[in-house]
Each structure stands twice: as structure tokens, then as C-alpha cells.
N, C-alpha and C positions, 0 to 999 in steps of 0.2 A: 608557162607558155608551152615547153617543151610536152607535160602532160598532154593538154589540153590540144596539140595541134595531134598526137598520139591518138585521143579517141574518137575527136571527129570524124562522121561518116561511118563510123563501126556503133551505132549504136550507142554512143560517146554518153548522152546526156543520160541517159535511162542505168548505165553503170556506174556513172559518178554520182545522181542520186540515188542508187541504193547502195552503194557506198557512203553516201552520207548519212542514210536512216542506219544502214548498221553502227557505225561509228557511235552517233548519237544515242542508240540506243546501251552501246555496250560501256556509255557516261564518260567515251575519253573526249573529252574535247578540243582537243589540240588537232586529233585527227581530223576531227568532222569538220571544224573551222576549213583548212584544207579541201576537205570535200563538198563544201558548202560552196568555197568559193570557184570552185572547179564547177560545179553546175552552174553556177549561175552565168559562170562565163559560155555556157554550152547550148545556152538556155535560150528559144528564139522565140517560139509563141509568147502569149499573153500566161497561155495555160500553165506553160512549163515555167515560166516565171515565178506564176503564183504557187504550184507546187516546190520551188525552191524559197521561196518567202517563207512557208511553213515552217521550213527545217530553220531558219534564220530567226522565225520568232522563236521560235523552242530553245535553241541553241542560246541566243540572248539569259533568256527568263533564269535557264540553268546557271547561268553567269551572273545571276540577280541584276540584270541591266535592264530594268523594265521599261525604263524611258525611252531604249535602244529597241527593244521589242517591239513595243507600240508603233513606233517610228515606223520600223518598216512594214508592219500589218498596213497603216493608215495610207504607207508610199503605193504600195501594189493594189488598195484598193481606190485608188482614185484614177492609177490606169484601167481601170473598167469603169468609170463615169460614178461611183460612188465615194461620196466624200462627205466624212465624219469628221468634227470637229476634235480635236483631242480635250477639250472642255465643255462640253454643251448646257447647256442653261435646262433650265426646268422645262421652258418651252419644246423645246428640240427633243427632250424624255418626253413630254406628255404625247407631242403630238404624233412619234415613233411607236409609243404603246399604244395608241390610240387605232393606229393602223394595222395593229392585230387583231382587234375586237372586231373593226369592220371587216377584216377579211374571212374573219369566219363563218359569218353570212347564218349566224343561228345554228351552225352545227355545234356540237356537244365536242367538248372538249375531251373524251374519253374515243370519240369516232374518229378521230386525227388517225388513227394507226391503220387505220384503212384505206388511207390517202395512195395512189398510184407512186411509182417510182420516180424518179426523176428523169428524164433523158437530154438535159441541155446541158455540152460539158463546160460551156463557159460560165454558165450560173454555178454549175456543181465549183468551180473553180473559185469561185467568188465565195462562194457558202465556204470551201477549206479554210478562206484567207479569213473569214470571221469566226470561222471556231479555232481556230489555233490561236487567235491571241486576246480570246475570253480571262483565259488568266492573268494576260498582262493586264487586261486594260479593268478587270474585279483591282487590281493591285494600283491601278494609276487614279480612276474617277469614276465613282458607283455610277455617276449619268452615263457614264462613259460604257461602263459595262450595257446599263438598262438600252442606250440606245444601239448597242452591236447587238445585241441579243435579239432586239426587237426585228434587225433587220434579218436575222437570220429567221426566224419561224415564221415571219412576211413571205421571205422566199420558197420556206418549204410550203405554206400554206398555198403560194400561188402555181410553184413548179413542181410539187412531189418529194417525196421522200430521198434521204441518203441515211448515208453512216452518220453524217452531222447532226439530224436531227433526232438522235436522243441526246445529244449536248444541247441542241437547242429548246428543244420541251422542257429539259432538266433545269436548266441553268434559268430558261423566263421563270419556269416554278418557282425557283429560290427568287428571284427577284420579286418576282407580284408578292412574296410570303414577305419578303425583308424591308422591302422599300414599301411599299402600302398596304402591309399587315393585312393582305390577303390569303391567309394561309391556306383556307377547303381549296380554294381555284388553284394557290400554288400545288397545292399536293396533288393535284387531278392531272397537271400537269407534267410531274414527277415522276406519279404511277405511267403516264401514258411513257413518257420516255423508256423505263423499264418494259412495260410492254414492247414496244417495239426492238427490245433486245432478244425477247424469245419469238415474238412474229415471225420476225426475220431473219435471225439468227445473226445481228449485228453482235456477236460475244465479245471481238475486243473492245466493246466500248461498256460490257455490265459495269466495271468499276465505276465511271463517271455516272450511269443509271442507279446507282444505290449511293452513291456520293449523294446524289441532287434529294431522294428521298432523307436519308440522315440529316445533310441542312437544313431542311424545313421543318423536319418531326423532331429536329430537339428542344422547339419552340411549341409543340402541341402531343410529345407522347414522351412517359416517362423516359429516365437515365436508361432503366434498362434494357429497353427496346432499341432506345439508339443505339446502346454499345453492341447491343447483336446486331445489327444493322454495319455497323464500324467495321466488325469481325467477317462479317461475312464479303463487304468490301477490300478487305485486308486479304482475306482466301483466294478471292476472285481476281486479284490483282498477278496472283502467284503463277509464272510462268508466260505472262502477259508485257507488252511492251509499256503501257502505262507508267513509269515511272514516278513522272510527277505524283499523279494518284494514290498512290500509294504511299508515297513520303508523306501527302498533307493526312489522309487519312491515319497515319502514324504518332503524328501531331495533335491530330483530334481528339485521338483514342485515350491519349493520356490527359487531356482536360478535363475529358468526360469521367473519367475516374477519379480526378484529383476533388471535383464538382460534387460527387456521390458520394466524395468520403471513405475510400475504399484504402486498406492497409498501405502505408507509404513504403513499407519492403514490398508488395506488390506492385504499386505503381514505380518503382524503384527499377526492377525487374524489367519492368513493359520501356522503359527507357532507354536500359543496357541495348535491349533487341533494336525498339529503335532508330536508334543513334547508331549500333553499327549497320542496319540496313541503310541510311540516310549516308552514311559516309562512304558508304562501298557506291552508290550513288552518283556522290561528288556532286549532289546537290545543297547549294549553301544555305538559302535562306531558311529549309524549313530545318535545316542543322541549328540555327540562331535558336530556331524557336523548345528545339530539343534544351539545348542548352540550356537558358530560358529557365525552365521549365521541372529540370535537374537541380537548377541554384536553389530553384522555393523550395522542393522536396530536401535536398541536404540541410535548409533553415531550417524548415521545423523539423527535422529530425536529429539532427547536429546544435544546432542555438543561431543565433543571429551571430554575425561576421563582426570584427572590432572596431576597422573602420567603417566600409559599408556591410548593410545586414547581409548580401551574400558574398561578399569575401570571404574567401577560403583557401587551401591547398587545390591547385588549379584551377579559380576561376579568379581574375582578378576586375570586379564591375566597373570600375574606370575606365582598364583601356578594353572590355568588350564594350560600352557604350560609344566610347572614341571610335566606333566602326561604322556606326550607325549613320543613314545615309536615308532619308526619308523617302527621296523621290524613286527609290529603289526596294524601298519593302519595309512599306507603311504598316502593313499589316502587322508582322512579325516584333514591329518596334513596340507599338502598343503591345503586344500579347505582354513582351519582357516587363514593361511598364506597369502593368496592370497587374502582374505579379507582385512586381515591387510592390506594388501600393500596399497590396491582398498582405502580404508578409508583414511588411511597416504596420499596420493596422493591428493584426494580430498579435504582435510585439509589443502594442503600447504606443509605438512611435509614429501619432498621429498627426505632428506637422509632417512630417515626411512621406506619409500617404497621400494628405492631399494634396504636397508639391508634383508624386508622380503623378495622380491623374490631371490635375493642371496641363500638367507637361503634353501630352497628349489631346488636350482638349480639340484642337485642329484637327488633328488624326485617326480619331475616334471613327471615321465614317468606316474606316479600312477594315473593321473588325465586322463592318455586316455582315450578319448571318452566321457567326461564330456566338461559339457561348461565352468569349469570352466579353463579348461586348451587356452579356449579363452581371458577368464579377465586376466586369466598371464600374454600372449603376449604382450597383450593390455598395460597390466598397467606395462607392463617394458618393453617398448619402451616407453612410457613417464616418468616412472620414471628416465631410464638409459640418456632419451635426457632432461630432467628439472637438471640433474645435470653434464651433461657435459658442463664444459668449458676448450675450448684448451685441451679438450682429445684425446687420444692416438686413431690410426687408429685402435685396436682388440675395444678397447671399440666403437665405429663408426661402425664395422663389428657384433659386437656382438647388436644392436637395428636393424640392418638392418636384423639380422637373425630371429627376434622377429617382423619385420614387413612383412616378407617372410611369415610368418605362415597365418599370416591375411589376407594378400594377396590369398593365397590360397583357405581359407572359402569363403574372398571373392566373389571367381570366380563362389565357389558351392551356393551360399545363400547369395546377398548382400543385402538382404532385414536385415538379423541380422548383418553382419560382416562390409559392403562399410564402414558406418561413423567412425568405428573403425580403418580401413585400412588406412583411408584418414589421420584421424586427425595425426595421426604415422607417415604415412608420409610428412602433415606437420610439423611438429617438428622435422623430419630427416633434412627437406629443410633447415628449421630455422637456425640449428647446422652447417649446409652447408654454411649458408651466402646466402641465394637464397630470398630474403624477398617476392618477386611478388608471386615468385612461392608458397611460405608458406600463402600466404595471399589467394591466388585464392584457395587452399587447406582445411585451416580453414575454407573460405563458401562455400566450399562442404561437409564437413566433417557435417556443423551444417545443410545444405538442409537435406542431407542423414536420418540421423537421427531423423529429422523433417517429412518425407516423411514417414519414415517408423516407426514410433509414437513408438521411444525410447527416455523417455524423459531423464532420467537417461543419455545416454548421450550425446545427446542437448544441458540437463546444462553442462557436463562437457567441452564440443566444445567451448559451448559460452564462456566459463570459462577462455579456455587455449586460445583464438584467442583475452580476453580479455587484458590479460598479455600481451601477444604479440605485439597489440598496443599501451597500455602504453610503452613500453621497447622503442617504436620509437614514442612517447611522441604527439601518435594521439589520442587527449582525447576525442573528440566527439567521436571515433570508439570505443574506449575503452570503453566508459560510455554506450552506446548505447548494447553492448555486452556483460558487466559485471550487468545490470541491467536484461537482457532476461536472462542469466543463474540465475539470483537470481527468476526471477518472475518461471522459468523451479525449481528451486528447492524447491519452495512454492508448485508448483503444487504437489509435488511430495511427498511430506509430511516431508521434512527435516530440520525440521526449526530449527536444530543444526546449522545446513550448512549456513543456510541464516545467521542468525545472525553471525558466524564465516566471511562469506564475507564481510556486511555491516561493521564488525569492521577491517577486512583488508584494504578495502578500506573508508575510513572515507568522503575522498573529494567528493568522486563522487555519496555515496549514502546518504549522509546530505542534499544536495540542494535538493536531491528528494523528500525527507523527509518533508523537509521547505514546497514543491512546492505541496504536498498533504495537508498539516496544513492548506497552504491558499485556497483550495481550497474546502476543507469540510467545512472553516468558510461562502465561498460563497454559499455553499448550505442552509447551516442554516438561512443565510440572506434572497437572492436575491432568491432561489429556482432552480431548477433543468435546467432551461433554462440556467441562466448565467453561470453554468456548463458547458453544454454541449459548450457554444459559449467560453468559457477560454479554456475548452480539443482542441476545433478545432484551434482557435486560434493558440495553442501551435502547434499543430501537422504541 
């Protein structure tokens, strides 16, 4: 009170919030709380209101309190006569989208960045309260996102431009791409939003403008154009108040590598940085997902954990799951999960894959637009076809619905998704009883993958087409396949994995064993020629 009766009249509320952006910005939040609540009490317009709601949604989300975020986005826009459900039905999406298309009136959706400026400060006010809590409400209800989004490029379409609307161009991109597999419109979208960062010279908002292009194009242009995409997000962010943005692009960057199969000392690396960026931060949730994320990388590099597979010297997956809080970061939960699964899978331990994606089936929406809502698919169509035997046509229908998705990617980006697609579909044929057809599918699943230098899952292809042979007791095809996934998971720095395989299969990688002992004694001996003439020999 004492404060507060201090600044009034001296310019009171315009010190207290930017006192409160500093604070927030510099991630102590104890301060900013204090200063948060100091504005708001200072606070008399509608405007200043809503500019204090801002800092209040932000302030929230950083405290992973999404359901508290939303809250007060949804309070301070219905003191301006708009009012979003915090649930909206499909109708309430369609007919929100719907009201973009009519308002374009046939202009090209690349001519947007041409649009006049904005000058109504009550609508510009309105438009902050719905881009600031885009992230809560992606993290609470995808309708929820689709119909805030919608109403923000409504209003830049009607009243002109701001700093919002490359969030807003950006973020409907990602939606029309995620939600109705419109991905040319989304990208048009995408690009426009980055245009309008160098038109106008909006620079603090490039992160979020190359943010919106990376979620779209890791559904229609290889790994490695994203990851420079990621990088270049990651650079742009430096020096810049964006925080959030950069933590998730942090996140991103190591799926997207975990995804391409890139050396797990490397990905190892890209973590350490990180996680100490994220924690200097003091931001939690995408901290969960670092973590996350670190467990899978120390499995396959380390082995599976004794009691749970990522148990280890500090991480203990019990009480990190005991944290877990859904209506609070749905997203992040799944990410963990889907790891699990990915891990459990590749270990052999395939009831326990498809109990985590089970686990998650509800939750699954929270991963739109992430690649990891790709590994899902993926890994539960193999988990759900590794444990059906003699099962029921919904379970049959329900892998086939999970190889429909991949399928899809496929058709946009088979450069990431084909060997995913295939190998799913071999193990549908499998379950089917089609063996020709599951076998010609297995080596295309491991070309694919091969082709387009995923090694990550190469080995997994040669892995499951290795089993598969065995099962029909063709052991040269078997040994020949089960040895190239083991050499694909050395390359790849898993030598949890490898040794977990050498000890599953004992027969077939012992005589290898044997067959290099005798032949490192030939070098010692006879020297590098009688080598070379034993390798060809053998070959």
C-alpha cells in the first residue's frame, strides 16, 4: 500500500510496469510477482489493464500455471466484450476460421504485409491480450489456440498491422499446417509473418517469425533445413528479450537431432548448453522436457535402468513422474512418454511401450505440430504390431490408424517420415500373415532410411526385419541384419543398445566375436596383407 500510494500521480503505473518487464525479463520471479501486483493496482484504463494482464499471463506460464494463465487472458478479454470459451467445440473453430477467409476478400495471402498500420489503441490492446497467451492456451485446447489465433488475424485483417501480427500470421500458419493439413497456405502464412519482420523492422519478434516457419517445415522439408532454421532461431534470440523462445527452440533442436540420428556425444553436448541456458532461465516446463530428453540419450548410451529403463545416478523416473500435473503441461508430459515408449521399444520391452503410449492417448493433441507427435505414431504402430497376437480387428484398425498419420508426412516430406511409414507398414503385413510383402517392405524401410542418413532408424529397421527373419528361422538373413543394426548403433553412440543386443542374441554375435579375435591375431602375426586377403576371403 505504502508503495503504491508512493507512485501515484508521479507517473506511478508506467514505473511499476516497466519494473515489472524488467524483473520478468531478468526470470526472477518473486520480484516481478511484486511488481505485477503493484501495477495492477495502479492500473485504471481498460488499456493499462490489459497491458498488465500481459506480464500476468507471462509471469503464470513461467510458473508452468497454464490454467492460471489462460484465466486471466480469457478475464481481461471479456472486459472488452470478447468472450472465448476456454473449450470450444468444433463449431466455434470452424466458424472462427471461417472468418478469415471471408475477410480477405480474395487478397493473396502473401499481400498481407502491405496492410496499413494499425491506429485504434483499444483494439491494439485487445490484440496484446490474445498474443500473449497463444502459448498458454497451444498448452490448454488446440480449439482453443485455433479460435484465439483466428481472432487475432480477424482483427489485423480488419484494423492493420502491429508488432502482433507476425505472431499472428505465424502461429494461424502453424495451425492451418497442424490442424487441417494445410501446409502450402500454412507456409504462405509463415513466410508472410517473417516478411513483416524485415518490412518493418519488427526484430524483436524474428524468433517467434522463424519459430512459425521451422513448425511447419519439419512436416514438408528435410531435418536438415530445419535444424538450420532452429539455429538460426537460437542466434536471433541472443541478446533479445524472448525468453520463452528460445528455451522451446532449445528443446526442439535436440529432437530434431535425436530424429536424424546424429552422434548421441553430440546430442549429449547440445543438452549440457541447453539445460544450463533453460535453468539460468528458471523456466520449468521446458526444463522437464530437457530432462526428458537426457534420460533417453544416457539409455542408449549407458543401458536401460534396473528398475525403470531410465533410472539412474540422478534421475530417479518415479518421483520425476510424481510431478506431473496435466492441466499444466500436457505437452512436455507426452514428449517424456513418448520417449519412454521410443526407449522401451528399442530395448525389447514392448508391453511397456505400448502401456506409455496408452498412457497418453488423451494427450496426444498437445504434441501438435512437434515432431514428436511423429515418434508416437511411429512407435505405436510398432509397439501395438510387436504385441499383437490373434488380436481383435479395433486393435488391427487402431495401428492402421497410427500408420495413416505417417503416411500422410510421408506424402509431405519422405525424406524424414518414407522409412517410418514403410517399416509400420511392414509389421502391419507381418500381423496380416503376408510374409513377401513384410519382407520387400523391411528393405525398403532400411534403403529409405539409409538414403536419407537416419541412422537412428536404419538401426531400428535392421533390428525389427532382423527378428522377423529369425521368427522364419532364416539365420544367415537374420545375422546379416541383426549385425548392421548393431554396427548402425555403434555409429550412433549407443553402446547401451549394442550391448543389450549382443546379449539378446548370444548365437549370432559370439561367432563374430570369435571371427574378429582370429583375425586381429592375424595382424599381429602375418601383418595387414593376410588381413586384407581373410576379409576378402570371407566376403
Amino acid at each position: 500500500k505504502a508503495a503504491t500510494a508512493d507512485l501515484e500521480g508521479h507517473g506511478g503505473f508506467q514505473k511499476a510496469l516497466e519494473a515489472a518487464k524488467s524483473s520478468l525479463a531478468a526470470a526472477d520471479l518473486v520480484t516481478s510477482d511484486r511488481n505485477i501486483q503493484l501495477a495492477s493496482a495502479l492500473a485504471e484504463s481498460k488499456i493499462e489493464k490489459a497491458e498488465v494482464c500481459c506480464l500476468k499471463i507471462d509471469w503464470h506460464l513461467r510458473r508452468s500455471e497454464v490454467p492460471e494463465s489462460v484465466a486471466a487472458g480469457l478475464e481481461c478479454l471479456r472486459d472488452f466484450g470478447l468472450v472465448i470459451p476456454l473449450r470450444p467445440d468444433q463449431v466455434d473453430l470452424e466458424t472462427a476460421t471461417i472468418g478469415v477467409w471471408e475477410r480477405l476478400y480474395g487478397r493473396l495471402v502473401e499481400e498481407l504485409v502491405h496492410l496499413p498500420m494499425m491506429d485504434n489503441p483499444e483494439v491494439e490492446a485487445i490484440v496484446s491480450v490474445l498474443s500473449a497467451m497463444t502459448n498458454s492456451a497451444q498448452l490448454t485446447d488446440e480449439r482453443l489456440l485455433g479460435v484465439t489465433l483466428s481472432h487475432l488475424v480477424v482483427l489485423t485483417l480488419e484494423h492493420g498491422i502491429t508488432k502482433a501480427a507476425v505472431l499472428a500470421f505465424g502461429l494461424f500458419g502453424f495451425f492451418l499446417s497442424n490442424h487441417f493439413g494445410r501446409y502450402h497456405d500454412g507456409l504462405k502464412f509463415c513466410e508472410t509473418a517473417r516478411e513483416l519482420v524485415e518490412v518493418h523492422g519488427f526484430w524483436e519478434h524474428e524468433v517467434k517469425a522463424i519459430s512459425y516457419i521451422e513448425l511447419v517445415a519439419v512436416w514438408a522439408r528435410p531435418l536438415r533445413s530445419v535444424i538450420e532454421l532452429t539455429r538460426s532461431c537460437i542466434a536471433a534470440a541472443e541478446g533479445s528479450r524472448d525468453i520463452p523462445y528460445s528455451c522451446y527452440a532449445r528443446v526442439r533442436i535436440v529432437a530434431y537431432r535425436l530424429a536424424r540420428g546424429d552422434s548421441l556425444v553430440d546430442v549429449s553436448a547440445e543438452l549440457v548448453d541447453a539445460v544450463g541456458f533453460v535453468e539460468k532461465a528458471n523456466f520449468a516446463a521446458p526444463l522437464m522436457a530437457l530432462h526428458s530428453q537426457r534420460a533417453f540419450v544416457r539409455t542408449m548410451a549407458e543401458g536401460r535402468g534396473v528398475g525403470d529403463i531410465f533410472d539412474r545416478d540422478g534421475f530417479d523416473a518415479s518421483a520425476f513422474e510424481a510431478k506431473f500435473i496435466p492441466e499444466q503441461t500436457p505437452t512436455y508430459i507426452c514428449f517424456y512418454w513418448i520417449l519412454k515408449a521410443h526407449a522401451s521399444f528399442v530395448y525389447g520391452d514392448f508391453d511397456t511401450a505400448a502401456d506409455a503410449v496408452r498412457r497418453i492417448s488423451d494427450l496426444i493433441w498437445a504434441c501438435t505440430g512437434h515432431l514428436q507427435l511423429a515418434v508416437y505414431h511411429f512407435v505405436a504402430a510398432l509397439a501395438l504390431a510387436a504385441e499383437f497376437k490373434d488380436g481383435t480387428e479395433a486393435e488391427r484398425t487402431a495401428i492402421v490408424g497410427h500408420v495413416d498419420w505417417l503416411a500422410r508426412w510421408a506424402d509431405t516430406c519422405p525424406d524424414t517420415f518414407q522409412s517410418k511409414r514403410l517399416l509400420a507398414l511392414a509389421e502391419l503385413a507381418r500381423i496380416d500373415g503376408e510374409s513377401k510383402r513384410a519382407e520387400r517392405l523391411y528393405e525398403q524401410a532400411i534403403d529409405a532410411a539409409a538414403r536419407f542418413g537416419l541412422l537412428a532408424d536404419e538401426a531400428l529397421a535392421c533390428e525389427v526385419a532382423g527378428r522377423f527373419y529369425l521368427a522364419f528361422d532364416r539365420e544367415q538373413s537374420a545375422k546379416s541384419h541383426l549385425s548392421r543394426a548393431r554396427d548402425c548403433y555403434r555409429r550412433w553412440g549407443a553402446a547401451g543398445k549394442v550391448a543389450q543386443l549382443e546379449s539378446a542374441f548370444p548365437g549370432i554375435f559370439t561367432e563374430g566375436v570369435e571371427q574378429q579375435s582370429r583375425r586381429s591375431h592375424t595382424v599381429g602375426e602375418s601383418g595387414l596383407l593376410e588381413t586384407v586377403l581373410d576379409l576378402s576371403q570371407t566376403m
